[in-house]
C-alpha positions in Angstrom: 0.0 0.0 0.0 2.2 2.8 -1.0 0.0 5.8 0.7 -3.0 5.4 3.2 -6.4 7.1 2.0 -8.1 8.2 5.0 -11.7 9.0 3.4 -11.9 4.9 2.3 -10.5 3.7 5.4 -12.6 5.6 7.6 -15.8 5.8 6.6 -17.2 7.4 9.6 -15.9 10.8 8.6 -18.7 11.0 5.6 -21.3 11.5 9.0 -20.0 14.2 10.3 -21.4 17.2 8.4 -20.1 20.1 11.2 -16.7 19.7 10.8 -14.9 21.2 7.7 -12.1 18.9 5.8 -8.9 20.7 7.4 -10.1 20.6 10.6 -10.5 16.8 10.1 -7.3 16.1 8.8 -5.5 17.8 11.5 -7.4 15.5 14.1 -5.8 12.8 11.5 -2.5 13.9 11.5 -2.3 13.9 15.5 -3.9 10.5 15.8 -1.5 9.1 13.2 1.2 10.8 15.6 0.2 8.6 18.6 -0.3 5.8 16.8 3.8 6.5 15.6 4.8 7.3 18.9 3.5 4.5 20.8 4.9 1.9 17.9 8.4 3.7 17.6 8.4 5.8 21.0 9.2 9.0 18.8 7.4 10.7 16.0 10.0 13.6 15.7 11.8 12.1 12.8 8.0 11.2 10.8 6.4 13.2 8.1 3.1 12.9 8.0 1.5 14.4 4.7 -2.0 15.2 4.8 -3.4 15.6 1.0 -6.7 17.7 2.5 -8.5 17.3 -1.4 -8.3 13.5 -2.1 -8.2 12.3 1.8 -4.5 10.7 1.1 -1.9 10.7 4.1 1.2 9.6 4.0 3.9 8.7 6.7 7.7 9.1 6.2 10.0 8.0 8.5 13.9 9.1 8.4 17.0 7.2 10.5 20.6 7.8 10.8 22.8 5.3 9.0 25.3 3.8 11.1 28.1 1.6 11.5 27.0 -2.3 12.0 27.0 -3.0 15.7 27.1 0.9 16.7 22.7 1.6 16.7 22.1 3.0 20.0 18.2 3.8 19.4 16.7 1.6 16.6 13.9 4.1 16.0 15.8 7.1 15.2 19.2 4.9 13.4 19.6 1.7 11.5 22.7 -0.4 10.4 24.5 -0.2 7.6 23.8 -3.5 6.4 19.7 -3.2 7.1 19.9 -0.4 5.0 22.2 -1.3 2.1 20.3 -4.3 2.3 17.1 -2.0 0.9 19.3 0.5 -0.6 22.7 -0.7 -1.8 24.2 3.5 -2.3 23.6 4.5 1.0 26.5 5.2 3.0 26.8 5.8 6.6 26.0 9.0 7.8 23.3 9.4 5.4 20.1 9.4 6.0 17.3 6.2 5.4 14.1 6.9 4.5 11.1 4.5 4.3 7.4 4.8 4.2 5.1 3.4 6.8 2.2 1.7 5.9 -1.1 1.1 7.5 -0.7 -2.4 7.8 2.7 -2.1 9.8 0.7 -0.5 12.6 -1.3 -3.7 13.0 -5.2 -4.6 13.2 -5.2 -3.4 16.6 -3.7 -0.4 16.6 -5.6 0.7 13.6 -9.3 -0.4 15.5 -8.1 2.1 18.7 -7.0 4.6 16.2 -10.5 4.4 14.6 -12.3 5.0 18.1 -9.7 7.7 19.0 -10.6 9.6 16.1 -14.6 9.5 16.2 -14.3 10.3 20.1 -12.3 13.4 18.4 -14.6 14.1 15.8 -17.5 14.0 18.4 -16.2 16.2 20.7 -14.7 18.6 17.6 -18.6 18.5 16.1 -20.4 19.4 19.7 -17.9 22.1 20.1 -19.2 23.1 16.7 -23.1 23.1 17.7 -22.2 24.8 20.9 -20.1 27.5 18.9 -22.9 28.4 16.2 -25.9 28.3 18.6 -23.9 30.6 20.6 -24.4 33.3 18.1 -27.4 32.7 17.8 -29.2 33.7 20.7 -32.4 35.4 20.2 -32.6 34.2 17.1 -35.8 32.2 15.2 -35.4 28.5 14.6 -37.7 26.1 13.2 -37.4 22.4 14.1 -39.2 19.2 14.0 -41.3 17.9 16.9 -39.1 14.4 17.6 -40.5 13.0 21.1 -42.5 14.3 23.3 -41.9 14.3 27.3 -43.9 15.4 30.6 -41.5 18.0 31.0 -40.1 18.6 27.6 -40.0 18.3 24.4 -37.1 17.2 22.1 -37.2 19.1 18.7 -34.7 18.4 15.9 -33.4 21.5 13.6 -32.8 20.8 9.8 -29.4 19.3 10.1 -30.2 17.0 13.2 -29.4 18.9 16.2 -31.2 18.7 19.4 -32.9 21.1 20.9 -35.1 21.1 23.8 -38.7 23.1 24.4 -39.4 22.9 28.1 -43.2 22.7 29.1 -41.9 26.1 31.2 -41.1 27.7 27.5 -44.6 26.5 25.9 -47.8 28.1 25.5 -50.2 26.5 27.8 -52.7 25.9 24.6 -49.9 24.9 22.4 -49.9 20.5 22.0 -47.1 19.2 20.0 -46.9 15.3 18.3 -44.1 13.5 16.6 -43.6 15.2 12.8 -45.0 18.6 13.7 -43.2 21.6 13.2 -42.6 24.2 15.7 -41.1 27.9 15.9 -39.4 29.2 18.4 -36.8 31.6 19.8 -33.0 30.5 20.5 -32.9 31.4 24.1 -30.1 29.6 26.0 -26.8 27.7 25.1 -25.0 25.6 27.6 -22.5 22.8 27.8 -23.4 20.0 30.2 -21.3 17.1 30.3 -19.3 18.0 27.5 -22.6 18.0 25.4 -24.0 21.4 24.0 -28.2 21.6 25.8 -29.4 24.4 23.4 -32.7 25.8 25.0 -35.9 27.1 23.2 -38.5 29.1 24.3 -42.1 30.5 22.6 -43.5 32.3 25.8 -40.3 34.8 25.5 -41.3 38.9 25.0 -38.6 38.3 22.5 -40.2 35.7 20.2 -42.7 37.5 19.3 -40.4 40.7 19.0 -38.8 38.3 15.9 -41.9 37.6 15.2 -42.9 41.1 14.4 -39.8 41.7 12.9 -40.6 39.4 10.1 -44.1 40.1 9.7 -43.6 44.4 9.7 -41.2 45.1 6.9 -40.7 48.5 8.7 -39.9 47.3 12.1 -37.2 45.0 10.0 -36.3 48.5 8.0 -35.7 50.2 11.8 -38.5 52.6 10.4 -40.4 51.5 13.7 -38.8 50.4 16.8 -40.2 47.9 19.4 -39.7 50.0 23.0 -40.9 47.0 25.0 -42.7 43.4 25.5 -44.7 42.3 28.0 -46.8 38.7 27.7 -48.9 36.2 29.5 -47.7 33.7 27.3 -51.3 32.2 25.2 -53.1 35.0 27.0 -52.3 38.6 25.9 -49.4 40.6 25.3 -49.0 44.9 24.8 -46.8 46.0 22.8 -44.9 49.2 22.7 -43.9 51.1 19.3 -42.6 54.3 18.3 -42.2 55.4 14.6 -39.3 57.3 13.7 -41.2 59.0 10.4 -44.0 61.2 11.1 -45.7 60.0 8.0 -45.6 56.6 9.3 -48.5 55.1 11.8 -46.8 52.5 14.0 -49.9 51.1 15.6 -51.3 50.6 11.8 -48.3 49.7 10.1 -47.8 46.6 12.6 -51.7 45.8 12.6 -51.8 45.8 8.8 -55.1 46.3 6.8 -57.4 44.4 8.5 -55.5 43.0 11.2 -53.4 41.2 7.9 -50.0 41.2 9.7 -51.1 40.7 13.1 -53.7 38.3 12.5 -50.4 35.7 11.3 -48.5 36.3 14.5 -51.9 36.2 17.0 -52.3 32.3 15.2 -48.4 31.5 15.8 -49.2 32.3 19.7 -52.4 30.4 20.1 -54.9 33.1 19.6 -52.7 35.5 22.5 -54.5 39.0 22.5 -52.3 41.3 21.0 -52.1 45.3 21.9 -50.2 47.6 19.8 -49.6 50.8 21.6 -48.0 54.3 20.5 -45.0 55.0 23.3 -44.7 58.3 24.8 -42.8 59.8 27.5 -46.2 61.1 28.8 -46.9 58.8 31.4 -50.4 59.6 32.1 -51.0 59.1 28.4 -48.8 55.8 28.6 -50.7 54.3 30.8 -53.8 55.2 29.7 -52.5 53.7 26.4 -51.7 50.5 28.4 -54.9 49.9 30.0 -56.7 49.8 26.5 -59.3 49.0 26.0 -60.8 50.2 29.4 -61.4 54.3 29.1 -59.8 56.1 32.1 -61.7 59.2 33.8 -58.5 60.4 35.6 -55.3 59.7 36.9 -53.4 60.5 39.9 -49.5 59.8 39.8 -46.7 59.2 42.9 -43.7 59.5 40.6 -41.4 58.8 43.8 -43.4 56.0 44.2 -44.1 54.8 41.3 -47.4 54.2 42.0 -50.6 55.2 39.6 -54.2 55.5 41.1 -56.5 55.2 37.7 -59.9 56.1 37.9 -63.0 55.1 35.8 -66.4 54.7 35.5 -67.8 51.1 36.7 -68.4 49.8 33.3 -65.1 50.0 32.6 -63.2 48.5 35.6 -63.4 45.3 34.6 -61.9 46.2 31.0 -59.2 47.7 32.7 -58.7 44.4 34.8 -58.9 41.8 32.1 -59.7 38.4 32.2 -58.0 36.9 35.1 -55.9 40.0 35.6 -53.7 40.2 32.7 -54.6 43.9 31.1 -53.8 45.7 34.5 -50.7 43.5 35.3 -49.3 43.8 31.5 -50.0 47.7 31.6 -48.0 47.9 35.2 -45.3 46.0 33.8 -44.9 48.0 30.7 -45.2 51.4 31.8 -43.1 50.8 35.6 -45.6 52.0 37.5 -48.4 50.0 39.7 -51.5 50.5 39.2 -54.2 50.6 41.3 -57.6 50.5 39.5 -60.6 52.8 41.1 -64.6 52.7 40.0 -65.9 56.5 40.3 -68.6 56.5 42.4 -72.3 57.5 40.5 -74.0 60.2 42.6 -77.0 58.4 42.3 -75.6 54.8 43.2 -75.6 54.1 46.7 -72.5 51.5 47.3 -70.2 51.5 50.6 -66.5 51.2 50.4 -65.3 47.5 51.0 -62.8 48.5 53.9 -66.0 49.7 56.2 -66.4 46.2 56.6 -62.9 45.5 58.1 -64.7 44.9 61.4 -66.5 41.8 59.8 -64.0 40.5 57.3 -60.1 39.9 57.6 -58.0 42.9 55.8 -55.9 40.0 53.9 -59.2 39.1 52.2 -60.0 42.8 51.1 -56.8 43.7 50.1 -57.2 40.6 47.7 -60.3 42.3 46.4 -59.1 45.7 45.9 -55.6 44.4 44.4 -57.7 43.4 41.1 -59.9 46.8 41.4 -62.7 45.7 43.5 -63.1 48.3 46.0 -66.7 48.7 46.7 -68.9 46.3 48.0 -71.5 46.6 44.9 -68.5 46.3 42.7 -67.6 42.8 44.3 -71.4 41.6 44.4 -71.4 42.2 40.5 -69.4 39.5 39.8 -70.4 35.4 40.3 -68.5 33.0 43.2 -66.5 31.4 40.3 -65.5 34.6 38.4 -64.0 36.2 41.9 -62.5 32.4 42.7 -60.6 33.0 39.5 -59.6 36.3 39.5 -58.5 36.2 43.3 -56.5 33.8 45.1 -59.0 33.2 47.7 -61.2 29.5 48.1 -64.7 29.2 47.2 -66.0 28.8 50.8 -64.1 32.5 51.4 -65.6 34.0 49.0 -69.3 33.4 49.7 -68.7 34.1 53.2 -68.1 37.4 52.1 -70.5 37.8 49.5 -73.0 36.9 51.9 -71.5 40.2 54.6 -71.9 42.9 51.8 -75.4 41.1 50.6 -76.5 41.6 54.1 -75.7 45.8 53.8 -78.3 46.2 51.0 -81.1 44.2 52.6 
């Protein structure tokens, strides 16, 4: 065998698509390199010729001739006679040089060689992954659904790669089965156990920033910027924008003509409510922005505090809440400030304040009320037992105890 081609004798190289053919061969060259130093205890006085095109290597080895009966190391000299027994011109003092074939390493070696150099490859190609989901962070990636756990599930990316969605990183309405195809957002790369765990996540603000981006050629442009995210992941999220050209309606440009672009994201996130808001440094006008739809009679701000007392009329205080919470939470989050949501008394509407009945009921259970904007005792009787079971944190038993105190005050 008068040179050794690599890319025939191992064909496991052919599966590993992440690493790039000089990369490879220098693995090659530094296994071949143990292999010669093990057999001949030296490799200093090898040349090993990696042909990176065709997959050829070749090994040279060079010794000293020397006097018969005068070798002191027979891996870096030979004897006269060995040699002019292959080559009947050389003299001593010149120098021998043969070429090592495969075979002379033996069956052995060449099997421990073979493992060597796909534990190498392995390690080279997760390096790889790590490296380029690194940089990509944040980004979009669309995968196949491969196995499905309690906790997780396994998604494969177009060349292979695992990457895992936790249940934590799902919408809670989104069900996934083996073959379906799922987007989601890059958001975390570690190494665990020498093995890259690349993380994916569709309840991140920034998913559906990207998402945005590649629905609203002018927030892609930078014509419209995104200020800031908030979401309850498959419930409803508020968006903030700002448009950098007066000609240019943020708000519209990102709902589209009929709800076109939005409508495309809204189906991505499971039907998620979606508010697009105009930012502004006006607070007041921010977070009367924020709590859209709900329309707000007045505000009272404690900018040291950052605190925000909102006040409307009572056919709008449950707008301003939200289902379950989520408009007046969202609109604290995005604006900074909390928000404390007040129903404007009607002259004509005789109602009593919830905390004159502190005597009767525990001020833990009235703040509970009041935290989702329930602060009169009419305002609380509006709504059924399982509506204020959801919306509060309190048991069912609780809460009819207390409907049945403020019933009692208009009989």
């Amino acid at each position: 065998m008068s040179n050794i081609n690599l890319i025939d004798s191992f064909q496991e190289f052919k599966d590993f698509k992440n690493i790039d053919r000089p990369t490879m061969m220098s693995v090659l060259e530094d296994v071949f390199r143990s292999m010669i130093r093990k057999k001949y205890g030296t490799d200093e006085n090898c040349d090993v010729i990696v042909n990176t095109d065709n997959g050829d290597l070749e090994i040279w080895r060079t010794r000293v001739v020397v006097e018969d009966g005068f070798s002191e190391d027979d891996d870096l000299e030979i004897e006269l006679a060995e040699a002019q027994s292959i080559d009947a011109d050389l003299e001593v003092g010149e120098d021998f040089i043969e070429q090592i074939t495969l075979e002379s390493f033996g069956r052995r070696a060449i099997l421990a060689a073979r493992q060597t150099l796909v534990s190498k490859i392995l390690e080279l190609e997760k390096d790889e992954i790590f490296k380029k989901y690194k940089d990509r962070v944040g980004e979009i990636v669309t995968g196949e659904v491969y196995q499905v756990w309690k906790k997780e599930t396994l998604v494969l990316d177009d060349e292979g790669n695992e990457l895992l969605l936790p249940k934590t990183e799902q919408i809670p309405a989104d069900y996934f089965k083996k073959g379906d195809s799922v987007r989601a957002i890059i958001s975390k790369v570690d190494m665990m156990n020498s093995n890259p765990k690349i993380i994916i996540s569709r309840t991140a603000p920034e998913f559906l920033q990207r998402l945005f981006e590649m629905e609203v050629p002018e927030i892609f442009d930078g014509l419209i910027t995104i200020k800031k995210i908030v979401r309850e992941p498959g419930e409803r999220a508020k968006v903030a924008v700002e448009s950098y050209d007066d000609r240019i309606d943020p708000v519209g440009a990102c709902v589209g003509m009929k709800g076109s672009r939005i409508h495309g994201i809204v189906r991505e996130l499971k039907n998620e409510n979606i508010d697009v808001i105009n930012f502004t440094n006006n607070i007041q006008l921010y977070i009367q922005r924020a709590l859209s739809p709900a329309k707000i009679t007045s505000i009272k701000l404690d900018d040291e505090k950052k605190t925000a007392a909102v006040y409307l009329k009572p056919d709008q205080v449950s707008l301003a809440i939200g289902r379950g919470g989520h408009n007046i939470k969202l609109a604290g989050k995005l604006t900074g400030y909390e928000i404390d949501v007040y129903r404007e008394a009607d002259e004509h509407d005789e109602d009593v304040d919830i905390e004159e009945f502190s005597d009767e009921i525990d001020s833990w259970i009235l703040d509970e009320f009041k935290r989702i904007g329930l602060d009169t005792a009419k305002s609380v009787l509006a709504l059924s037992v399982g509506e204020l079971v959801k919306r509060t944190d309190l048991e069912e038993e609780t809460v009819k105890e207390v409907l049945s105190v403020l019933q009692a005050e208009f009989e």
